[in-house]
C-alpha positions in Angstrom: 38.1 83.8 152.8 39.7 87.1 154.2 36.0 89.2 153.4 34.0 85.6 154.8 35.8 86.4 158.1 35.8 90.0 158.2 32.2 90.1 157.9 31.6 87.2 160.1 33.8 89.4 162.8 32.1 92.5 162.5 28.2 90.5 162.6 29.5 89.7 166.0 30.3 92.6 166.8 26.9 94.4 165.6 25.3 91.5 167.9 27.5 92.2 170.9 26.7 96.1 170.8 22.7 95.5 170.1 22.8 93.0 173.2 24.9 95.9 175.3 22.1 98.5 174.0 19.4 96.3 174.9 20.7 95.5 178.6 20.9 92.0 178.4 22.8 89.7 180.7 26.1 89.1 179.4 27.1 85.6 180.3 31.0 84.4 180.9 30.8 83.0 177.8 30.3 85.5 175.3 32.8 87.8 177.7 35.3 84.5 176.8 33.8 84.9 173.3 34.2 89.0 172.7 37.7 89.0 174.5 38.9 86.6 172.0 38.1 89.0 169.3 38.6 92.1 170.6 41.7 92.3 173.4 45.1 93.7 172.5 47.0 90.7 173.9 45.5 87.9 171.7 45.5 90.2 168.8 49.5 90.8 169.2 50.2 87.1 170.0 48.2 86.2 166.5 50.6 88.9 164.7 53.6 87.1 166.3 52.3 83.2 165.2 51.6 84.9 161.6 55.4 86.7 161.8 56.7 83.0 162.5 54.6 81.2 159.7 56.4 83.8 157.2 59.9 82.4 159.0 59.3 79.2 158.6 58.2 79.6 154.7 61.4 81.3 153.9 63.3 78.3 155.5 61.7 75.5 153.4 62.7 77.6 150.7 66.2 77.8 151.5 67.3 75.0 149.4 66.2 77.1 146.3 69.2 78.7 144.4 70.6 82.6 145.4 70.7 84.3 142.1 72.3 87.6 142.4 72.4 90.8 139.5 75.8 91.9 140.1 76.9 94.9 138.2 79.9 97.5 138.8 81.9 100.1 137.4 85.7 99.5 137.1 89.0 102.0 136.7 92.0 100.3 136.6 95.3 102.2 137.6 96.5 101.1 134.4 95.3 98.6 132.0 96.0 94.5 132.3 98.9 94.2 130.0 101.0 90.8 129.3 105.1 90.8 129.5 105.8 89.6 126.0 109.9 90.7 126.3 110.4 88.6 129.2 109.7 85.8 126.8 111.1 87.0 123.6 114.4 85.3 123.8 112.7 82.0 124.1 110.0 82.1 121.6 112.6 83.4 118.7 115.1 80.6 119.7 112.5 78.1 120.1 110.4 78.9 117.0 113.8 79.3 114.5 115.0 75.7 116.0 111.2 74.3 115.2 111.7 75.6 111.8 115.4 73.8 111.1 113.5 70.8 112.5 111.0 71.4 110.2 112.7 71.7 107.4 115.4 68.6 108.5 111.9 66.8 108.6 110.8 67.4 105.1 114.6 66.8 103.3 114.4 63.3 105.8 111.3 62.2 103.5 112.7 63.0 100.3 116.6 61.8 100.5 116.4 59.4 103.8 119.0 62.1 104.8 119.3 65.2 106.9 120.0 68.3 106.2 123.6 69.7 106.2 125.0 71.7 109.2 125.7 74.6 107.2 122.2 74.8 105.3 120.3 73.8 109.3 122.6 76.9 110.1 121.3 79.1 107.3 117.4 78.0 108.0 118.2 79.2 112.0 119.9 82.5 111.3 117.2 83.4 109.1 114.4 82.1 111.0 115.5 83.9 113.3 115.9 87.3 111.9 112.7 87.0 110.5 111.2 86.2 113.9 113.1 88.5 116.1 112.1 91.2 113.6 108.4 90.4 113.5 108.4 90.0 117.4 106.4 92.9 118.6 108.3 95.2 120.8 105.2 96.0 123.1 103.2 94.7 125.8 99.6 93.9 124.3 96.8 95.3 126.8 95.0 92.8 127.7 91.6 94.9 129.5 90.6 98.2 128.6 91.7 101.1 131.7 87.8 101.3 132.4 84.6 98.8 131.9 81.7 98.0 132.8 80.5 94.3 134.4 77.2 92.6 134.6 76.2 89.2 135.6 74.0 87.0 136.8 75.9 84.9 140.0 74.0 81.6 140.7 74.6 80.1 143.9 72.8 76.6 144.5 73.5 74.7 148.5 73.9 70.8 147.6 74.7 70.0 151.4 75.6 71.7 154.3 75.9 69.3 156.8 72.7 69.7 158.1 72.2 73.3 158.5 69.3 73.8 156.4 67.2 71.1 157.8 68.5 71.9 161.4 67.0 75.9 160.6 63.9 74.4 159.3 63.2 72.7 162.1 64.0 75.6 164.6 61.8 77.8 162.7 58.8 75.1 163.1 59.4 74.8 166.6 59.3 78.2 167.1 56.3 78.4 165.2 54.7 75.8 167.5 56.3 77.9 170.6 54.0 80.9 168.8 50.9 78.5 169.0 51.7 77.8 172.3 52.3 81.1 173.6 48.8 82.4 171.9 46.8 79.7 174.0 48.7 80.9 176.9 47.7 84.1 176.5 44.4 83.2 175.8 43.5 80.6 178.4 45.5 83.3 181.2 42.9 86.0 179.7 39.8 83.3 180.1 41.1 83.0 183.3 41.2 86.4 184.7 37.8 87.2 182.8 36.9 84.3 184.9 38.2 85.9 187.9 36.7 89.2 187.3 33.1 87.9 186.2 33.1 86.2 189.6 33.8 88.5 191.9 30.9 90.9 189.6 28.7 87.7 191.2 30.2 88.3 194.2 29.4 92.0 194.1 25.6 91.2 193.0 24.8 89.1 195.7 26.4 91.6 198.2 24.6 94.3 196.9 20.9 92.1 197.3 22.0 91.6 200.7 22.7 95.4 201.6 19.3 95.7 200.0 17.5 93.4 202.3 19.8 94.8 205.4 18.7 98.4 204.4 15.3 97.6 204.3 15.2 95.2 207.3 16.6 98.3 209.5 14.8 100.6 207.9 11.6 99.2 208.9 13.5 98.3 212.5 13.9 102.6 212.5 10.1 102.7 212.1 9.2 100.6 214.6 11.6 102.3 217.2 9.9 105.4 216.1 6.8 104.7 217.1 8.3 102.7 220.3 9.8 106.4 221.4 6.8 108.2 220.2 4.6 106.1 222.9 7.3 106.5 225.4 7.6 102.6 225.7 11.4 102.9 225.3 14.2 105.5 225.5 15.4 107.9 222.3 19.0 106.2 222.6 17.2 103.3 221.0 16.0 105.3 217.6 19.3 107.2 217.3 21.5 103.8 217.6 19.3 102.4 215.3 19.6 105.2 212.5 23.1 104.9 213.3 23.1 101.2 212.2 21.0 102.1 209.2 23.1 104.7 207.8 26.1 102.1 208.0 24.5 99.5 205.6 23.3 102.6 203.0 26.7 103.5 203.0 28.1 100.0 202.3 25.4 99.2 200.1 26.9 102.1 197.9 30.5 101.1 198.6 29.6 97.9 197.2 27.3 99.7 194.2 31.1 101.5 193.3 33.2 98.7 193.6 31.1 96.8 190.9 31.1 100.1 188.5 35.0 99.6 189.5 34.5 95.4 188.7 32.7 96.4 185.1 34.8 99.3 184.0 37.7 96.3 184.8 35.5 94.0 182.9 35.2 95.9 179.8 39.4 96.6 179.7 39.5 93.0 179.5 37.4 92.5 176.9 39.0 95.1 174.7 35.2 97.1 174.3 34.9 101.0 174.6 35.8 102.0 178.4 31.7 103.2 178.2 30.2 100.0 176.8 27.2 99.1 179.1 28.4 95.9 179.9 25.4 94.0 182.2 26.4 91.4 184.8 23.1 90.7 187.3 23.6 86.9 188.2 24.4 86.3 192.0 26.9 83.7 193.4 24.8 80.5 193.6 27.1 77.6 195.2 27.4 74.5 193.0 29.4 71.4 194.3 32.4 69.9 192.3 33.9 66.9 192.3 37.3 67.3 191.2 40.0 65.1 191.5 43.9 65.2 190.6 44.6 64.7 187.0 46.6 62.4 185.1 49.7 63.2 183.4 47.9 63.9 180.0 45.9 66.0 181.9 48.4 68.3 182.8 49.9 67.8 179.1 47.5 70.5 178.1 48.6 73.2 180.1 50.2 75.8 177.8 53.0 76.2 180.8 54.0 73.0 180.3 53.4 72.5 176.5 55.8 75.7 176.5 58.5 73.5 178.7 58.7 70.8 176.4 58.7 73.0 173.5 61.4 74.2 175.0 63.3 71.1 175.2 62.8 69.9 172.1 64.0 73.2 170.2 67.4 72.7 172.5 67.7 69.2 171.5 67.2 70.6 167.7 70.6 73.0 168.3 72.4 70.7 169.4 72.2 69.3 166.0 72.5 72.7 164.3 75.9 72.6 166.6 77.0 70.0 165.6 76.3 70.7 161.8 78.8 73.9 162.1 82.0 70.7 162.3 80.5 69.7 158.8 81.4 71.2 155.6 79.6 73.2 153.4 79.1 71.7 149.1 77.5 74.7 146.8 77.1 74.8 143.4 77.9 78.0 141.6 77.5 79.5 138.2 78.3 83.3 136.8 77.0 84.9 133.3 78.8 88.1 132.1 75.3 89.9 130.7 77.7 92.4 129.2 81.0 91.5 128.0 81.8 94.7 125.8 85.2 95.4 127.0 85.6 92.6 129.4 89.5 91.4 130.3 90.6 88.5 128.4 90.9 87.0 131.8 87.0 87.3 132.5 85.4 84.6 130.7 81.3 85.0 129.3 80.3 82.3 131.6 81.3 79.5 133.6 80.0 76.9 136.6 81.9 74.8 139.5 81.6 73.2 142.8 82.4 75.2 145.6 83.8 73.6 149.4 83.4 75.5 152.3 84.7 73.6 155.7 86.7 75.7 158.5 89.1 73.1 159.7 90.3 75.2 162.2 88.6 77.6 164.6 89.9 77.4 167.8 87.2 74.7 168.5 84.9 77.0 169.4 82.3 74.9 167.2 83.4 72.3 169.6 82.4 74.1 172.6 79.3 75.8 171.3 78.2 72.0 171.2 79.1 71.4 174.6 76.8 74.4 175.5 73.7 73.1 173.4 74.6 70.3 175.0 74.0 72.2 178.4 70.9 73.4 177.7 69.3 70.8 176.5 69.9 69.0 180.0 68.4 72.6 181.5 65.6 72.4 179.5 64.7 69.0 180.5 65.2 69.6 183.9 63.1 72.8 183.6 60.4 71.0 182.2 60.7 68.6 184.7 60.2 71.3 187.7 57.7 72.7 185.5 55.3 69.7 185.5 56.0 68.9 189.6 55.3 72.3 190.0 51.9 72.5 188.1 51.2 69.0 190.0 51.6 71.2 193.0 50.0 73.5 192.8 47.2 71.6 191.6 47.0 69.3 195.0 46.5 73.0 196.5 43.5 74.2 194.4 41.7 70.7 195.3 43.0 71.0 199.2 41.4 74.6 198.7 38.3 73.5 197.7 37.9 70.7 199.8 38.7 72.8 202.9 36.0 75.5 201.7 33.4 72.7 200.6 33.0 72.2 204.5 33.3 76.2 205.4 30.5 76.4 203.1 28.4 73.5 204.7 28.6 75.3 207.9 28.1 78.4 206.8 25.3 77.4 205.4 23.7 76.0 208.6 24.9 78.8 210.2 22.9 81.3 208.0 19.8 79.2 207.9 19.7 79.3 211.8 20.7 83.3 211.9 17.6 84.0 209.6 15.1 81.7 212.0 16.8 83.4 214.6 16.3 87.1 213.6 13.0 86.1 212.6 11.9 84.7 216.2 13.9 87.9 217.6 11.7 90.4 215.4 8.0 88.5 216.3 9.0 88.9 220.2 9.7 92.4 219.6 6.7 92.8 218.3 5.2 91.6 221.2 7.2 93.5 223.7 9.2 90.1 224.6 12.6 91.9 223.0 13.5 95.3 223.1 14.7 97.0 219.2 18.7 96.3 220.4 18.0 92.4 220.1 16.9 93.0 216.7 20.1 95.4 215.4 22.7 92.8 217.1 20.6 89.8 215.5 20.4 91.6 211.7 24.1 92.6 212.6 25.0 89.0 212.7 22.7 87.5 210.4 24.4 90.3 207.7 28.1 88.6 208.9 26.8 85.2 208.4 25.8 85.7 205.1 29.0 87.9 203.8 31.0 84.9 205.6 29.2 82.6 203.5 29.3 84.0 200.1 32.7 84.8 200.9 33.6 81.2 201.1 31.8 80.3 197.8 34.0 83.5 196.1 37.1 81.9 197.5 35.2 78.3 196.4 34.8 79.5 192.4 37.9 81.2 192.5 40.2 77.7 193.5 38.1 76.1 191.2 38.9 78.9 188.3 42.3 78.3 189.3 42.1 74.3 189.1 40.8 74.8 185.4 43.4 77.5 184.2 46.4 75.1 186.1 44.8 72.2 183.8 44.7 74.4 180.5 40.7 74.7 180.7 39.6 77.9 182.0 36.6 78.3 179.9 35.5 75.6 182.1 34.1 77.5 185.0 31.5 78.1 182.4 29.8 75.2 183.5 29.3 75.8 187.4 28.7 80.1 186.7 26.4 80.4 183.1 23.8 77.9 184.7 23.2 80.7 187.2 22.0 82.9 184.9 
């Protein structure tokens, strides 16, 4: 699966350089598609959701047992020894009076009698000699000075309250939070791209219109020329006119530089080779929207606010885990000596038991830490609260936005359409001596405003709609009303 992807990825990336090479017109859709592959900040987001995936697999497994190899070295001071002396009087007395009973016992059986006090007397003095002289005079050692240990510990959880499920679900919630944060990342990176690839358009269309402005005065220059070489009107005329012609060639290649500037931006984004020949020639084209304000489910989808409730739901989760620190802990445990050469007679080969773990007293700090979940759960909900008003907001501005520029644009574009008749009906009297060569400067002067204005207001139009997508968890969206274009 690994290899099916890996080739897949680097086909693509074959197909993205052979369309670079060839200088074809790179869409916003296959800059959404290359970014996705190629730009540092999706790439670490995907390493973080993969990091949490690994968490949350360890946490299911948490209910498997611990089993621990423990093995050590041990020197003892002096060897484990047992006390016998401390004892002696007590096991000669005791064991010569067990013997007269004994003995009292047996006589019982045969005669229905016992024993007389001077024979019971006799059995007990020489019991007890016999005893008392056997009796070893030593303490027996019980563990050699040094050993060695080796075992197998088992340690199995039975129930802890809560604590196990409590981490499991953290570590899925976090895992989702990963998720989450990854199509943040990548519907904020749509949405610059988004940005940037429009004001490229922008850029485009600019640059056309410097075109047509350079060549409208440059032809304006000629004609004054030959105005002045006739005598029909002063010089002042031709130099104010190269003066206005040298001023559109130099922001036609202010403009030319800002859009190396815009693609050299592009191509950062897009994680490609700072000298890829990335090729953006569409122009702005203005395309009317209808959009309205969204429903709740709507604004469900933004990452913000899928992070925000996220958010509350892992608080609400440790407040559980809180709570499960007040509950005791049950473990069942198990230890196997692997070696017993030389083991104490106190350490036996094996055993098993249950094991209680429950802190009855701590200052009820577990107490308080529940409080503080407590706490934050009520932030988080409050937080995600302010976080949906606030996308609500700001979403009511992004449709005011476009509203307000929908009509700029209308006028604008009335405006325009009557600067271009005008200059045209400006240039034909010139022509014919019925306007002098200033008329035509101030009129392409104006005309040039009109049309910036206007393709300034559509930028500021794609850009609130960009916006309107990325606040609804859409960016790629914008697709639609720009890739048409081109």
């Amino acid at each position: 699966m690994k290899n099916a992807l890996l080739s897949s990825f680097l086909i693509f990336l074959l197909f993205c350089n052979h369309s670079f090479s060839h200088g074809q017109n790179t869409t916003i859709q296959s800059c959404f598609s290359i970014a996705h592959s190629n730009n540092l900040l999706i790439r670490q987001s995907q390493h973080a959701v993969q990091a949490r995936k690994y968490a949350l697999s360890a946490e299911r497994l948490s209910m498997l047992p611990r089993v621990d190899l423990l093995a050590g070295y041990n020197y003892l001071s002096n060897p484990l020894t047992i006390n016998l002396q401390t004892v002696k009087d007590g096991v000669v007395l005791g064991s010569s009076q067990q013997s007269v009973n004994t003995a009292n016992e047996v006589y019982r059986q045969i005669t229905g009698q016992d024993l007389p006090g001077p024979v019971q007397e006799d059995i007990y003095n020489t019991s007890k000699n016999i005893i008392n002289t056997a009796y070893p005079d030593y303490n027996p050692e019980l563990s050699q000075q040094q050993y060695l240990t080796a075992g197998l510990f088992v340690r199995q959880p039975i129930w802890l309250g809560g604590k196990l499920n409590t981490a499991r679900n953290v570590a899925a919630t976090e895992l989702k939070s990963g998720i989450i944060n990854q199509q943040m990342v990548e519907n904020e990176l749509d949405f610059t791209i988004a940005l940037q690839y429009i004001r490229v358009l922008y850029l485009n269309t600019l640059i056309k219109l410097n075109e047509e402005t350079v060549t409208a005065f440059g032809n304006n220059e000629t004609f004054v020329a030959a105005l002045v070489k006739n005598n029909m009107i002063p010089p002042y005329y031709q130099s104010w006119t190269k003066v206005l012609l040298v001023q559109a060639r130099s922001r036609q290649n202010n403009t030319l530089l800002d859009k190396q500037n815009g693609l050299a931006e592009m191509n950062r984004l897009l994680g490609v080779p700072a000298d890829t020949n990335l090729k953006i020639e569409g122009l702005l084209q203005y395309r009317q929207s209808s959009m309205t304000l969204p429903d709740n489910n709507l604004i469900a989808q933004n990452p913000i606010m899928q992070m925000a409730g996220n958010n509350t739901l892992l608080a609400r989760t440790n407040i559980r885990g809180a709570r499960s620190l007040l509950l005791p802990n049950f473990f069942g445990v198990a230890n196997i000596n692997l070696y017993q050469k030389d083991l104490p007679v106190t350490t036996p080969p094996w055993m098993v038991g249950l094991e209680l773990q429950w802190s009855l007293f701590d200052g009820f700090k577990n107490y308080q830490r529940v409080q503080v979940s407590k706490q934050v759960a009520e932030e988080a909900l409050l937080q995600e609260t302010n976080t949906r008003n606030g996308i609500s907001t700001k979403i009511a501005m992004a449709l005011n936005r476009l509203s307000s520029i929908q009509r700029d644009i209308a006028s604008l574009d009335s405006a325009r359409r009557e600067a271009t008749i005008t200059t045209t009906l400006i240039s034909e009297r010139a022509r014919n001596n019925f306007s002098s060569p200033k008329d035509i400067n101030d009129a392409m002067i104006i005309r040039e405003e009109i049309e910036k204005a206007y393709y300034t207001s559509i930028l500021g139009y794609y850009l609130a709609l960009a916006e309107y997508f990325n606040l609804t968890g859409s960016s790629q969206r914008i697709a639609e009303y720009i890739d048409q274009h081109e």
